[in-house]
Structures are given as structure tokens and as C-alpha cells.
MIDREN-320489 format. One record per residue: residue in three letters; chain; z, y, x of N, C-alpha, C in turn. Coordinates in pm, 1 decimal, always signed. Layout:
BEGIN
<rec res="ALA" chain="A" n_w="Z" n_v="Y" n_u="X" ca_w="Z" ca_v="Y" ca_u="X" c_w="Z" c_v="Y" c_u="X"/>
...
END
This chain:
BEGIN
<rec res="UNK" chain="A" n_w="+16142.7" n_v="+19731.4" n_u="-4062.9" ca_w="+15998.4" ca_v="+19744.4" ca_u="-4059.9" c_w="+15938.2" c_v="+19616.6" c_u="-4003.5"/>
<rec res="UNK" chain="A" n_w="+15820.1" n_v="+19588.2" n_u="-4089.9" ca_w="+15747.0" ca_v="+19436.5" ca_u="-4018.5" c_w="+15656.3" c_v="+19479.9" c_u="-3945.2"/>
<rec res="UNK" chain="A" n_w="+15632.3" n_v="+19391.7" n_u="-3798.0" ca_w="+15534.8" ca_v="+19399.9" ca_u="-3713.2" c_w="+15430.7" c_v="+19296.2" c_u="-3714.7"/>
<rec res="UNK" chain="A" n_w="+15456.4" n_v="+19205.2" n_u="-3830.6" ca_w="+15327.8" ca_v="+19088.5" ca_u="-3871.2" c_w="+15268.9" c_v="+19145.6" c_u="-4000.6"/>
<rec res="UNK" chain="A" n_w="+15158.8" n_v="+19138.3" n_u="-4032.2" ca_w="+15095.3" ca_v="+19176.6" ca_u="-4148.9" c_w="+14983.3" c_v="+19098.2" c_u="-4174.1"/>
<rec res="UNK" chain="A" n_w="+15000.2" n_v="+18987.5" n_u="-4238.2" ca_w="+14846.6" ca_v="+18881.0" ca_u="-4332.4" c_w="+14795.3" c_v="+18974.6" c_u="-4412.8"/>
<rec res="UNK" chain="A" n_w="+14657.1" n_v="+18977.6" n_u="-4367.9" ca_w="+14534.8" ca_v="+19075.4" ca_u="-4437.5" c_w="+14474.0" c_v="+18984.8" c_u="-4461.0"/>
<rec res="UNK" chain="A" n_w="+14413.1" n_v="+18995.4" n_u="-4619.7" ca_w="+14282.2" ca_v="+18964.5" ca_u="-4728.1" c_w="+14191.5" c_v="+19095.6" c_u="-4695.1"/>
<rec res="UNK" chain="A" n_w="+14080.1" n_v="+19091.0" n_u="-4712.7" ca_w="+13954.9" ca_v="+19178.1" ca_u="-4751.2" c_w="+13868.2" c_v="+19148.1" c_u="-4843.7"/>
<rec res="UNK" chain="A" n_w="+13807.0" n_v="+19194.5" n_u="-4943.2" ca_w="+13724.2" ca_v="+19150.0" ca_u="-5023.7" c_w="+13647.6" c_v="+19252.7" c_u="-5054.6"/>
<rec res="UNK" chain="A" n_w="+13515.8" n_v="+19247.9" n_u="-5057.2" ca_w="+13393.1" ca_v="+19310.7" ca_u="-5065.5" c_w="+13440.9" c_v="+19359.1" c_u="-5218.7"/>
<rec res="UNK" chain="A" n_w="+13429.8" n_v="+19450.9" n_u="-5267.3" ca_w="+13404.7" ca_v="+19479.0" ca_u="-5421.8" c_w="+13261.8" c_v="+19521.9" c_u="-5462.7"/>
<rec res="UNK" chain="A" n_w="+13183.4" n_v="+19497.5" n_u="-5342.4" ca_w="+12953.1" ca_v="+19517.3" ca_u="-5434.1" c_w="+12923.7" c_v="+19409.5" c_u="-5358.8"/>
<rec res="UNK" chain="A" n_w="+12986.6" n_v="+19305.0" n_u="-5300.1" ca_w="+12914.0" ca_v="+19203.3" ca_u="-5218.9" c_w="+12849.5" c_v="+19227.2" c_u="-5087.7"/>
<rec res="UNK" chain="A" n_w="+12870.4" n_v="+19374.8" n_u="-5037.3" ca_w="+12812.6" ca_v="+19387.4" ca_u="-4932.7" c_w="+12915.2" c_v="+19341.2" c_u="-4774.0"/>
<rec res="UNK" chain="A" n_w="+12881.0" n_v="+19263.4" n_u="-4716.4" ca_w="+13010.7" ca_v="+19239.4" ca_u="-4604.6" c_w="+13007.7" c_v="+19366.6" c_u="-4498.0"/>
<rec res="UNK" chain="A" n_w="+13142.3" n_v="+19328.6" n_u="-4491.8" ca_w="+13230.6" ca_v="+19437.2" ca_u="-4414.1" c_w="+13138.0" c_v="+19389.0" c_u="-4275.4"/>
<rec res="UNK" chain="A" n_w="+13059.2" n_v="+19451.3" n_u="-4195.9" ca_w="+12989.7" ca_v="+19483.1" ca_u="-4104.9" c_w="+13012.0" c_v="+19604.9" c_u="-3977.9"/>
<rec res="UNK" chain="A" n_w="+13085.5" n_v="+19542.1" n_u="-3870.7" ca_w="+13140.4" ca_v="+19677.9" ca_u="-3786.6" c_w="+13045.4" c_v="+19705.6" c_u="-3702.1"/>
<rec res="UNK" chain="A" n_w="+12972.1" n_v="+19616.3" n_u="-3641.2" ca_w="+12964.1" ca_v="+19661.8" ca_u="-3550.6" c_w="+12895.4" c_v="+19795.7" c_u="-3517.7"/>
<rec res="UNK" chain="A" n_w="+12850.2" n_v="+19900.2" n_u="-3627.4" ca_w="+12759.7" ca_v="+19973.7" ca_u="-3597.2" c_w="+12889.6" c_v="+20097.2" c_u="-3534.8"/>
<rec res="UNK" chain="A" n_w="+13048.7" n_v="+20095.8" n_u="-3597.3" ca_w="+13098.4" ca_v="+20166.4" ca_u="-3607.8" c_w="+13216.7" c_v="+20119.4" c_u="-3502.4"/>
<rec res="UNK" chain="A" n_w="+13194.9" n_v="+20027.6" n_u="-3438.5" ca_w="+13285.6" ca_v="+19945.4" ca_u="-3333.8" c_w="+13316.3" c_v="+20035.4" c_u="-3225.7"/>
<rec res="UNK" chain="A" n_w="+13251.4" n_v="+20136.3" n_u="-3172.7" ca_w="+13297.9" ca_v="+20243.0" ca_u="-3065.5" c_w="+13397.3" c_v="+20364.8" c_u="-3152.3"/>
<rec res="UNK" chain="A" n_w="+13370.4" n_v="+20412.1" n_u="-3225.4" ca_w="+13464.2" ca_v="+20467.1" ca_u="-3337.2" c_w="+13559.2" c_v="+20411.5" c_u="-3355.3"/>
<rec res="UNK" chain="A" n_w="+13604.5" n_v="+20294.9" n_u="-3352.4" ca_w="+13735.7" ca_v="+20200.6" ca_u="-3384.2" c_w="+13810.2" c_v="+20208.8" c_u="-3292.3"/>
<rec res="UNK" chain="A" n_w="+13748.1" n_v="+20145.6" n_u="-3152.9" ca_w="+13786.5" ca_v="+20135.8" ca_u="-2995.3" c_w="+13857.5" c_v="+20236.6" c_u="-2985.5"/>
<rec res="UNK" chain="A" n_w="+13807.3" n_v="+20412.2" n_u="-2989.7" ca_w="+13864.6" ca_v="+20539.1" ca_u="-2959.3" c_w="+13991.5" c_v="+20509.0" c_u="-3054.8"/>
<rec res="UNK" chain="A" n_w="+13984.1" n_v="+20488.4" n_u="-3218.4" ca_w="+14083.0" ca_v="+20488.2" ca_u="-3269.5" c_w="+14194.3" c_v="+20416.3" c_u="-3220.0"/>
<rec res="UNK" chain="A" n_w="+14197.2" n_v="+20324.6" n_u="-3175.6" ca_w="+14282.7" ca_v="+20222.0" ca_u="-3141.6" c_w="+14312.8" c_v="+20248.0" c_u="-2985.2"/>
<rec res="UNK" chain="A" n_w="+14253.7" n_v="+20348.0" n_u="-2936.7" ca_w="+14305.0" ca_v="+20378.8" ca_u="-2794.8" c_w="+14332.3" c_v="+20504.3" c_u="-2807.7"/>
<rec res="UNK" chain="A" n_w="+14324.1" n_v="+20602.1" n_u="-2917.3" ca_w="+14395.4" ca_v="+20730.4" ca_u="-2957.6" c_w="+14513.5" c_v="+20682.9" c_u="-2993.0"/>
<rec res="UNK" chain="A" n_w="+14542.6" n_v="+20571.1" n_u="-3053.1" ca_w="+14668.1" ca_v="+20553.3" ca_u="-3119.3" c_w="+14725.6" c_v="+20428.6" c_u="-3004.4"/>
<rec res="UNK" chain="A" n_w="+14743.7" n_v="+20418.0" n_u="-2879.9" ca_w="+14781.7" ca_v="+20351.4" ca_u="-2846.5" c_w="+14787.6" c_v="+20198.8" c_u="-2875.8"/>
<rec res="UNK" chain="A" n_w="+14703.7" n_v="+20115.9" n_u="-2948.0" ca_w="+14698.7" ca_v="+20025.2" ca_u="-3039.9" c_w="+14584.3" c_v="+19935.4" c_u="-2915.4"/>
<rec res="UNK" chain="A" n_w="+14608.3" n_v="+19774.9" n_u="-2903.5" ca_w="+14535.7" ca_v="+19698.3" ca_u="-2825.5" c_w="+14405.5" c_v="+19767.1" c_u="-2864.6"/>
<rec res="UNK" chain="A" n_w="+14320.4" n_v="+19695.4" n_u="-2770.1" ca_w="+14150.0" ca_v="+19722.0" ca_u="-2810.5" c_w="+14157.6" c_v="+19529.0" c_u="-2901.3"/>
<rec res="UNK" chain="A" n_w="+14238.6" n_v="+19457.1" n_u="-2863.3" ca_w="+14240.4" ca_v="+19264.1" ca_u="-2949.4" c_w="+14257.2" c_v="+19334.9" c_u="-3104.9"/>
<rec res="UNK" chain="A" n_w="+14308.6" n_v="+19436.9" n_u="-3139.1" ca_w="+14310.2" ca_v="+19469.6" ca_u="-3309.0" c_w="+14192.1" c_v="+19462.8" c_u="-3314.1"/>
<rec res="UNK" chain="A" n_w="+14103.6" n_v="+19523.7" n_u="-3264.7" ca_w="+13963.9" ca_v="+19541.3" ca_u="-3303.3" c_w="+13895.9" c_v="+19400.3" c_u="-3349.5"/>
<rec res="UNK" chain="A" n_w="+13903.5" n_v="+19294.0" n_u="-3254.3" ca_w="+13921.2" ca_v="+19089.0" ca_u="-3302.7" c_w="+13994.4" c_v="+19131.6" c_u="-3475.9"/>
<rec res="UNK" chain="A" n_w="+14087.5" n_v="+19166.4" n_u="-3433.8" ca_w="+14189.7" ca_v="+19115.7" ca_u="-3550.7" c_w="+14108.2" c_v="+19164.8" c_u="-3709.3"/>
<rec res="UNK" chain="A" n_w="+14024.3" n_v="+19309.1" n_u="-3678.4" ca_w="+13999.8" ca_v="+19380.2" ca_u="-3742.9" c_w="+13879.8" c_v="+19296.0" c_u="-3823.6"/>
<rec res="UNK" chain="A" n_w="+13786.4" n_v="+19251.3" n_u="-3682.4" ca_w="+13623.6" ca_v="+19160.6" ca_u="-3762.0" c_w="+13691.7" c_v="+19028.0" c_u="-3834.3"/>
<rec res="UNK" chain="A" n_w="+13807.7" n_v="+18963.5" n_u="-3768.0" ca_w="+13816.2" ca_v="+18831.5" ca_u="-3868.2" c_w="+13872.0" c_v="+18874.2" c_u="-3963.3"/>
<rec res="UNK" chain="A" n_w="+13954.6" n_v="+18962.5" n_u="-4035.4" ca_w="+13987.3" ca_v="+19019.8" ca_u="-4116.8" c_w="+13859.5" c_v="+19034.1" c_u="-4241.0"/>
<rec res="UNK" chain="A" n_w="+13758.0" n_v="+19090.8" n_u="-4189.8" ca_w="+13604.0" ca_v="+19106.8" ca_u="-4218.8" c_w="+13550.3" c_v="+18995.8" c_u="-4295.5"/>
<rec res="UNK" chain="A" n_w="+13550.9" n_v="+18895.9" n_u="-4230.1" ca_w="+13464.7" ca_v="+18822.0" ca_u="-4199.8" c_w="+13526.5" c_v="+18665.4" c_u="-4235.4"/>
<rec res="UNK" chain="A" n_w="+13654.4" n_v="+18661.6" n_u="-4236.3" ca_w="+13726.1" ca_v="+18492.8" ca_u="-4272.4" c_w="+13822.9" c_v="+18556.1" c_u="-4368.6"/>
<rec res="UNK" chain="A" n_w="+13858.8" n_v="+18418.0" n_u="-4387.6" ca_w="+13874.8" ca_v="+18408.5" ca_u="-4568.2" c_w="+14065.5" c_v="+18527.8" c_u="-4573.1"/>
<rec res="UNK" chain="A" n_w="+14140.2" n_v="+18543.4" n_u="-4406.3" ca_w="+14204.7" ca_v="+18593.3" ca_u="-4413.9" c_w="+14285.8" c_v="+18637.4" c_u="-4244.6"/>
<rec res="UNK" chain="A" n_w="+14363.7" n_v="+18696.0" n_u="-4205.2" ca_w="+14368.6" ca_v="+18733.5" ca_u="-4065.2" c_w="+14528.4" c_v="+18780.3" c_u="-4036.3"/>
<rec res="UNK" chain="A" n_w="+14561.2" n_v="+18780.5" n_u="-3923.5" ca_w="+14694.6" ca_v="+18833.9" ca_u="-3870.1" c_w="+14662.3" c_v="+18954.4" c_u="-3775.6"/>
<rec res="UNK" chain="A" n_w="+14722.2" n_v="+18995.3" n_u="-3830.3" ca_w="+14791.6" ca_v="+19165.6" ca_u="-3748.8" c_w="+14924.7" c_v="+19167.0" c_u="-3678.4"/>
<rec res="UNK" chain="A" n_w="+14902.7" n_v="+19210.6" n_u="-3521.0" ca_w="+15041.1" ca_v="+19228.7" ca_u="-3512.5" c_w="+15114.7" c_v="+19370.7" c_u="-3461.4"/>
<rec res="UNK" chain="A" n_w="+15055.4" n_v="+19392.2" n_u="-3621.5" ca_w="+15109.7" ca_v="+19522.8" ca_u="-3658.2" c_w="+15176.3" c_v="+19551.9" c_u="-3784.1"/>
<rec res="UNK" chain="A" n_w="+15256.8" n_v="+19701.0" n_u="-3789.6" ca_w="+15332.1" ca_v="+19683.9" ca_u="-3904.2" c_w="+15234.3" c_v="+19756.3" c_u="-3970.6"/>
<rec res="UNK" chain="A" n_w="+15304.1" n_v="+19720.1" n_u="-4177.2" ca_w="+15215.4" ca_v="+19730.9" ca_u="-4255.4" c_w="+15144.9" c_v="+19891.0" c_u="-4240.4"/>
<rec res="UNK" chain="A" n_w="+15217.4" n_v="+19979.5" n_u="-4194.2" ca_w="+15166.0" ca_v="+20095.5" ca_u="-4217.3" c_w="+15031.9" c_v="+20120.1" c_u="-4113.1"/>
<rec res="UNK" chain="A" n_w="+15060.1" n_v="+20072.1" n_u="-4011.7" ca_w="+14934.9" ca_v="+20093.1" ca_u="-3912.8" c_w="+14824.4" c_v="+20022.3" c_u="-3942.6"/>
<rec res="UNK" chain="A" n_w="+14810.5" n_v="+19914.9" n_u="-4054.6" ca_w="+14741.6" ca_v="+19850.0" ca_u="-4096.9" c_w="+14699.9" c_v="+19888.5" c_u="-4189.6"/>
<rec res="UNK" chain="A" n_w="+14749.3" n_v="+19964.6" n_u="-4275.0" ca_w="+14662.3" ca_v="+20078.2" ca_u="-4440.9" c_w="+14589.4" c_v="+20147.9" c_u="-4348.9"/>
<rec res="UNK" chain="A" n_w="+14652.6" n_v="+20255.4" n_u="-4223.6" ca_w="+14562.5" ca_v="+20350.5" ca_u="-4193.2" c_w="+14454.9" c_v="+20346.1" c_u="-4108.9"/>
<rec res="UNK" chain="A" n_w="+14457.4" n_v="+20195.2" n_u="-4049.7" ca_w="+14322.3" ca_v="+20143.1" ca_u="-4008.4" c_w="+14224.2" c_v="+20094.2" c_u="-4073.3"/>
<rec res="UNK" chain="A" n_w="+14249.0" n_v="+20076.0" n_u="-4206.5" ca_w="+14192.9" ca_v="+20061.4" ca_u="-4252.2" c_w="+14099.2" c_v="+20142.7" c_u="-4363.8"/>
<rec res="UNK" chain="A" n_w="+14190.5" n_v="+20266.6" n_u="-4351.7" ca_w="+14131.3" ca_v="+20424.3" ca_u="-4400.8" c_w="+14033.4" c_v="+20484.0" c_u="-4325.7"/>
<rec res="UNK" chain="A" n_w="+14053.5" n_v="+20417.3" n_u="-4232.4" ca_w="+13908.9" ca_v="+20480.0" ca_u="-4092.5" c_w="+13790.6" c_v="+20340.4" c_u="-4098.9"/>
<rec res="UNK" chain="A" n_w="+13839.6" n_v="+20264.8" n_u="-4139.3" ca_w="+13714.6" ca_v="+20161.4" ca_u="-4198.1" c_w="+13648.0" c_v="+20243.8" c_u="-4283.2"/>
<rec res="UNK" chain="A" n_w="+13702.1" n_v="+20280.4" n_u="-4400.9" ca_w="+13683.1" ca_v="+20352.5" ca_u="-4515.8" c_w="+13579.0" c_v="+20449.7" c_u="-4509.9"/>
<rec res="UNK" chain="A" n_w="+13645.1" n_v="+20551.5" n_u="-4428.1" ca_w="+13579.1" ca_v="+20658.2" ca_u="-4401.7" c_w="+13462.0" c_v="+20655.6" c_u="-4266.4"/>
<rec res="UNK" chain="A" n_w="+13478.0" n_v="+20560.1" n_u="-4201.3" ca_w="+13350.0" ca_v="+20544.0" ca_u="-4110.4" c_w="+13251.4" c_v="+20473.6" c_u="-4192.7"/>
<rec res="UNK" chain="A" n_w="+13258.0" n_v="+20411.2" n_u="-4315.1" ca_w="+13155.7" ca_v="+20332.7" ca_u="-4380.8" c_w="+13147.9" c_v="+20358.8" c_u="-4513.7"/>
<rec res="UNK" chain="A" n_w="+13153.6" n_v="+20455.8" n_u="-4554.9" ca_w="+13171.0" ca_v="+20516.9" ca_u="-4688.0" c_w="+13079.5" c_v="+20468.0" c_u="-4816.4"/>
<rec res="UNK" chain="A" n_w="+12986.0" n_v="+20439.8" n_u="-4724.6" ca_w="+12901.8" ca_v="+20337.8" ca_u="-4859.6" c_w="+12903.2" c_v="+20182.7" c_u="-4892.5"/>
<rec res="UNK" chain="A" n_w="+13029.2" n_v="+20129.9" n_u="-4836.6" ca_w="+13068.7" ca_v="+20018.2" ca_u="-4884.8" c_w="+13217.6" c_v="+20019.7" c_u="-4965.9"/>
<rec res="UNK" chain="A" n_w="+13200.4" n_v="+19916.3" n_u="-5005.4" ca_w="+13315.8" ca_v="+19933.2" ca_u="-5166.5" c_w="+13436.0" c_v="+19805.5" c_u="-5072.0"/>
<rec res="UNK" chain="A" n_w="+13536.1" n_v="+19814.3" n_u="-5068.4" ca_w="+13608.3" ca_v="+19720.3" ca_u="-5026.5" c_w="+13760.8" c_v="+19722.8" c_u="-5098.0"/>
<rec res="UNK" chain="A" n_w="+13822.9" n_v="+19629.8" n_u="-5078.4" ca_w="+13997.1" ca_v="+19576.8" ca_u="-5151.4" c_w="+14056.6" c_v="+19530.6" c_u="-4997.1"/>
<rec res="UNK" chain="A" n_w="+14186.9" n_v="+19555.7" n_u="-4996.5" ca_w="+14250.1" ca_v="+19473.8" ca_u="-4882.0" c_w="+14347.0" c_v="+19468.0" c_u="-4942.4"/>
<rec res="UNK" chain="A" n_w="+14466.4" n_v="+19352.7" n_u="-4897.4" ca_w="+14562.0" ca_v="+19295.5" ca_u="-4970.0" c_w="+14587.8" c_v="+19309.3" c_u="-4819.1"/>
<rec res="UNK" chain="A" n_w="+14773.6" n_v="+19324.1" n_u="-4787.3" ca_w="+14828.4" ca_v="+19328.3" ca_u="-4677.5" c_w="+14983.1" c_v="+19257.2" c_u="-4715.3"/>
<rec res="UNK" chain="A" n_w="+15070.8" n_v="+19136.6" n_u="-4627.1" ca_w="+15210.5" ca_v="+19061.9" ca_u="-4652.5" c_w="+15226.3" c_v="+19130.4" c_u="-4511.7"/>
<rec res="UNK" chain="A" n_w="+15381.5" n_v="+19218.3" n_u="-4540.1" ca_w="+15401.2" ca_v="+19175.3" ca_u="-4399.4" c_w="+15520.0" c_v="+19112.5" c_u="-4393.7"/>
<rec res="UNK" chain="A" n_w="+15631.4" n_v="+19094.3" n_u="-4300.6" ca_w="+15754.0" ca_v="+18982.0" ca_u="-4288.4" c_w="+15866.7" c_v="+19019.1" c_u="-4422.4"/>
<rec res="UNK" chain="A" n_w="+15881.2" n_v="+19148.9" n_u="-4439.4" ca_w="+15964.2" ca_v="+19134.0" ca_u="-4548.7" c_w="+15917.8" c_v="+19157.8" c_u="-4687.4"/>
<rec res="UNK" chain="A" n_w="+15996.7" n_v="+19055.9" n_u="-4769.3" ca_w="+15982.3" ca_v="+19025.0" ca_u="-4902.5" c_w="+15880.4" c_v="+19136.7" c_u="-4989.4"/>
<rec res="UNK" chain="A" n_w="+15933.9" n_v="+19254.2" n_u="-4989.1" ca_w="+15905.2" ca_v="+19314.5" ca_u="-5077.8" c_w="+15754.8" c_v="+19436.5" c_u="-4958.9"/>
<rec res="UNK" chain="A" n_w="+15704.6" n_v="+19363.9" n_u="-4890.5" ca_w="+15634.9" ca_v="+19468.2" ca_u="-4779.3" c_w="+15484.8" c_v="+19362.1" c_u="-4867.1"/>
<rec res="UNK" chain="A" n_w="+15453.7" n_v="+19439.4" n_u="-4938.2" ca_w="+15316.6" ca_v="+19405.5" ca_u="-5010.6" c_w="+15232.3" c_v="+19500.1" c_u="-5075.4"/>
<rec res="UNK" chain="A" n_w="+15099.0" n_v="+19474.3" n_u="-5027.2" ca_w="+15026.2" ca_v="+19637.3" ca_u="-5061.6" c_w="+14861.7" c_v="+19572.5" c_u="-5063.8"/>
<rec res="UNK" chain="A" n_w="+14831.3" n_v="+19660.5" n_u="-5196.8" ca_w="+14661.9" ca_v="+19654.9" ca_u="-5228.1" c_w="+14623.5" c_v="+19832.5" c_u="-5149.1"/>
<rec res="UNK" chain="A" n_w="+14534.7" n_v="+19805.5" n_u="-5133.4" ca_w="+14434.8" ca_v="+19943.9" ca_u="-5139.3" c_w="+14258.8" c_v="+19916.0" c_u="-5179.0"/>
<rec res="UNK" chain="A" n_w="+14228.7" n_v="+19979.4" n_u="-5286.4" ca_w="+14077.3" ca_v="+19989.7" ca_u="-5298.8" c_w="+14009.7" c_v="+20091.5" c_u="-5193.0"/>
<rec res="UNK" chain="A" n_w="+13905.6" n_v="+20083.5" n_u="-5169.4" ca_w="+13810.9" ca_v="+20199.8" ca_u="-5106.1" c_w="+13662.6" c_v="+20197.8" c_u="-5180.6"/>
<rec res="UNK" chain="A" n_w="+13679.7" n_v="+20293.1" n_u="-5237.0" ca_w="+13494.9" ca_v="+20343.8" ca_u="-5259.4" c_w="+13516.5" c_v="+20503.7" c_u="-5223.2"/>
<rec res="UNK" chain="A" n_w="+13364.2" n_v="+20531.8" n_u="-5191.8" ca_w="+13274.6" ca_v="+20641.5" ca_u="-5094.8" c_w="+13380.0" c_v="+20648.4" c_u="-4987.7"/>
<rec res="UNK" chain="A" n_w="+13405.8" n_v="+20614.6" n_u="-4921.2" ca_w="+13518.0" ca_v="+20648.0" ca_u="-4844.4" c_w="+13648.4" c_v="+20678.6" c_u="-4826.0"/>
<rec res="UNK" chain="A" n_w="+13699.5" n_v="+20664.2" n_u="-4992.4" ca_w="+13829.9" ca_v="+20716.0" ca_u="-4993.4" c_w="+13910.1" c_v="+20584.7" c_u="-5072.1"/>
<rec res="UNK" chain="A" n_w="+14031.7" n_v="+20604.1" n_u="-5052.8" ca_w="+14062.4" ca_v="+20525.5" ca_u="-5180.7" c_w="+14035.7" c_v="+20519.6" c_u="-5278.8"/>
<rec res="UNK" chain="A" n_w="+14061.2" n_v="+20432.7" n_u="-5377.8" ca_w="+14054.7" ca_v="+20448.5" ca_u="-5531.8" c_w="+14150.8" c_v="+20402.0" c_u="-5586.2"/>
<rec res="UNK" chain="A" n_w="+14212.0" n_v="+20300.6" n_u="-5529.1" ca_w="+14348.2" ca_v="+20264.0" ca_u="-5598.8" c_w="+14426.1" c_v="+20172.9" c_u="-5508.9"/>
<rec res="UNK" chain="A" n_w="+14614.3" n_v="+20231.2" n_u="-5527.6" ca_w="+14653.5" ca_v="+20136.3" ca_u="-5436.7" c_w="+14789.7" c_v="+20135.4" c_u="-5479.7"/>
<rec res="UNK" chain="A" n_w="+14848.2" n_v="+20027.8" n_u="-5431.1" ca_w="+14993.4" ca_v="+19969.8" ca_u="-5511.9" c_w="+15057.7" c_v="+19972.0" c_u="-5357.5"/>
<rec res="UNK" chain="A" n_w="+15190.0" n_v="+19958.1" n_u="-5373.0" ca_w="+15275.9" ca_v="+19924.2" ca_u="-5274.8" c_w="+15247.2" c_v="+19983.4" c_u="-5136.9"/>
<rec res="UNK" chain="A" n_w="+15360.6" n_v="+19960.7" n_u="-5047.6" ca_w="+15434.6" ca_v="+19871.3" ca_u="-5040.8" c_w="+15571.1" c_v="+19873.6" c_u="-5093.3"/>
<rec res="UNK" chain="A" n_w="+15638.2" n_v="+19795.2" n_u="-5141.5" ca_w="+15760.8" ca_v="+19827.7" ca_u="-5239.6" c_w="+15855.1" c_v="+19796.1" c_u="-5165.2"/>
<rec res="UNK" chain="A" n_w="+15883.4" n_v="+19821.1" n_u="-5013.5" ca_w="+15990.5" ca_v="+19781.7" ca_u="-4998.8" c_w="+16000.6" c_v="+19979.2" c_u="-4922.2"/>
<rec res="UNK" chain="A" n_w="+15896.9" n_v="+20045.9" n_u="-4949.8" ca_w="+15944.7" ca_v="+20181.7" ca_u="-4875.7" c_w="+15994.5" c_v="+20288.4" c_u="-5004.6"/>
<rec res="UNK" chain="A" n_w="+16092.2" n_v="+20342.5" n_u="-4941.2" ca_w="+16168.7" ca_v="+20427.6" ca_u="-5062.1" c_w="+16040.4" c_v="+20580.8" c_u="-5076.3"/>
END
């Protein structure tokens, strides 16, 4: 299992990924799950620059990003996630809050 994960984000309506309204919602998440409150950093440059490091594995990184999803349901977003091994590569779409489409990661049986 990888504990590094390079995240892309990309707007799919042009609207930017904008937390802060939902930034206390995150905090709890990330302190329900034992997870730094610095993910939350990791989370806006992710947002916000052209690409970001996690140092987390890929899976804790889809499902943080499912609570993006669902705390902001009226934005349309893509994330692309590498984490250390070869085959640890994964899209997920989000519209209204849920997914819409998602590939990988191909290295889990």
C-alpha cells in the first residue's frame, strides 16, 4: 500500500474548488478519522495549484475527496490520484455530489 499520493483536480463547469465555506466540516473529518488537520493545506493546494502531495495512501485520498463531493454538491469536479506503486492510479468524476465516473486503482484485486 502507498502512503504518497500526487493529486490533479480539475473543475469540470469552471467553477473553482472553493473550501473555505465547508473547512470546519473537513477539520471534524480529518479529526474523526485521525488524519493531520496539514491534509486540510494539502487539500486547498490540491484546489487551487496546478497539482499537490498527500501523505496519504490512495484510498484515504478517494474518500476525502467524496466528502468534498458531498459537502459541495453543486460543483462538478475530476481528480486524478499516483500513488508510489506502478499500477496505484485512479480518476474519479463528481457531479451533484456523487460520483459519476471512476477508473482504478489497478493495482487492488
Amino acid at each position: 500500500m502507498s502512503f504518497h499520493t500526487d493529486v490533479w483536480v480539475q473543475s469540470l463547469d469552471g467553477d473553482l474548488l472553493v473550501l473555505d465555506s465547508v473547512r470546519s466540516e473537513l477539520i471534524a473529518y480529518l479529526d474523526s478519522n485521525a488524519l493531520s488537520q496539514d491534509v486540510y493545506t494539502d487539500l486547498v493546494t490540491a484546489c487551487t495549484e496546478p497539482n499537490a502531495y498527500f501523505p496519504l495512501d490512495s484510498w484515504s485520498v478517494r474518500a476525502l475527496f467524496e466528502v468534498v463531493a458531498r459537502l459541495l454538491p453543486k460543483l462538478s469536479f475530476a481528480v486524478k490520484g499516483v500513488g508510489e506503486e506502478m499500477r496505484d492510479i485512479w480518476v474519479r468524476e463528481f457531479t451533484n455530489g456523487q460520483i459519476s465516473f471512476e477508473a482504478g486503482p489497478f493495482n487492488e484485486d
